[in-house]
C-alpha positions in Angstrom: 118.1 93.8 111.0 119.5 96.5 108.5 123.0 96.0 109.7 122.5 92.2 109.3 122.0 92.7 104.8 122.6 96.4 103.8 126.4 96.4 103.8 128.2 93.7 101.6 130.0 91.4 103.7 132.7 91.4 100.8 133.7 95.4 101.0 135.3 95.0 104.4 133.1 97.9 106.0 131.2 97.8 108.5 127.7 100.1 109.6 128.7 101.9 112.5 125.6 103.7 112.8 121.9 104.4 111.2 119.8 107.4 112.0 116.9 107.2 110.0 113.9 109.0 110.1 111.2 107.0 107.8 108.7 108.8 106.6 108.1 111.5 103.8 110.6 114.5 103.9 112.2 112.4 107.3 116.1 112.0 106.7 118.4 109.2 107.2 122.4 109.2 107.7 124.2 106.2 107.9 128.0 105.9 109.1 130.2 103.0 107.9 133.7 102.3 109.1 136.4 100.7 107.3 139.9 100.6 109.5 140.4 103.6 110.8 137.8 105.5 108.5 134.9 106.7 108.6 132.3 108.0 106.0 129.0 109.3 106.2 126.2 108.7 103.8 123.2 110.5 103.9 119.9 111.9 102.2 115.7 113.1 102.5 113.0 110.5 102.2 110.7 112.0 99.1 108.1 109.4 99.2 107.5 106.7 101.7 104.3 104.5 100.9 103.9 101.4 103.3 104.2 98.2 102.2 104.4 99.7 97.9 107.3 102.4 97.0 110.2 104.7 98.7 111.7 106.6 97.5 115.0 108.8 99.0 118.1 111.0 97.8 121.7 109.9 98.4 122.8 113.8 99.3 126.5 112.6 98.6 127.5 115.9 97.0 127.0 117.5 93.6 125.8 114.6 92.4 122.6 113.7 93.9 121.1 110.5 93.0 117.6 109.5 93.7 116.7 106.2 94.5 113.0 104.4 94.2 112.2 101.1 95.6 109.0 99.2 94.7 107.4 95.9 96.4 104.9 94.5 94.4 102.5 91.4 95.4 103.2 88.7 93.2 101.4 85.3 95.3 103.5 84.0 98.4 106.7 86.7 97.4 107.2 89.9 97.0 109.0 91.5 93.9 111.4 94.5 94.9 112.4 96.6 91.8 115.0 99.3 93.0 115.9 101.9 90.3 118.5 104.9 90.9 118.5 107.7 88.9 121.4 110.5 88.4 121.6 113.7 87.1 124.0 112.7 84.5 125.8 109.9 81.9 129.2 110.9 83.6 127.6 110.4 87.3 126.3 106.7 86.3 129.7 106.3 85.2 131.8 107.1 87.4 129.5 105.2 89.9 129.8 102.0 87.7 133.4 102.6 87.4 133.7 103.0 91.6 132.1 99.6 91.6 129.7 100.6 94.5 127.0 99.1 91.9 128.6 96.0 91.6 127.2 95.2 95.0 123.6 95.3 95.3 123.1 91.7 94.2 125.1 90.8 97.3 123.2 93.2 99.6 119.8 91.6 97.9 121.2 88.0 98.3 121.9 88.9 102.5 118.3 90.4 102.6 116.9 87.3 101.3 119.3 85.0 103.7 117.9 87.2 106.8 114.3 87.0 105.8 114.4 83.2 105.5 116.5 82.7 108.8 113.8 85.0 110.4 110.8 83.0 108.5 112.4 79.7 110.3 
């Protein structure tokens, strides 16, 4: 199902393959492919707490940004805060300017579309 809402369907890239070990200090490494590229993403699991918080690194060099997802109860739904943190002004630039943030409302809006076609 991660392949189905992770990777924005308007980017052109596909997720060629996850390896993901979930759990405190586990590791993930995900591989996308775009033509005839590839590129690895990868990182360490900090915190993994079931059904409440995660929280993982993006090891994508110098630059290591740490990223913390919360779900929070709220009735029938579930709020999901996710909050990334960087070492530096000129890191949270650059990523802005990359436009790799501009995405996460379309990777949010998939997860929701897969979660309701699953909830049919």
């Amino acid at each position: 199902l991660f392949r189905l809402w992770w990777v924005p369907k308007s980017f052109g890239v596909t997720l060629l393959s996850l390896d993901a070990d979930i759990r405190t200090g586990g590791t993930y490494r995900l591989v996308f492919g775009h033509g005839d590229t590839e590129m690895a993403v990868f990182g360490t699991y900090l915190e993994v707490t079931p059904h409440s918080r995660i929280v993982w690194t993006n090891d994508e060099g110098e630059d290591r940004v740490v990223t913390t997802v919360t779900f929070e109860e709220q009735g029938d739904k579930t709020l999901l805060v996710m909050h990334d943190l960087y070492p530096s002004k000129e890191a949270l630039d650059a990523a802005m300017a990359s436009g790799e943030k501009s995405c996460t409302g379309e990777t949010f809006d998939q997860l929701g579309e897969v979660l309701c076609t699953r909830a049919a």
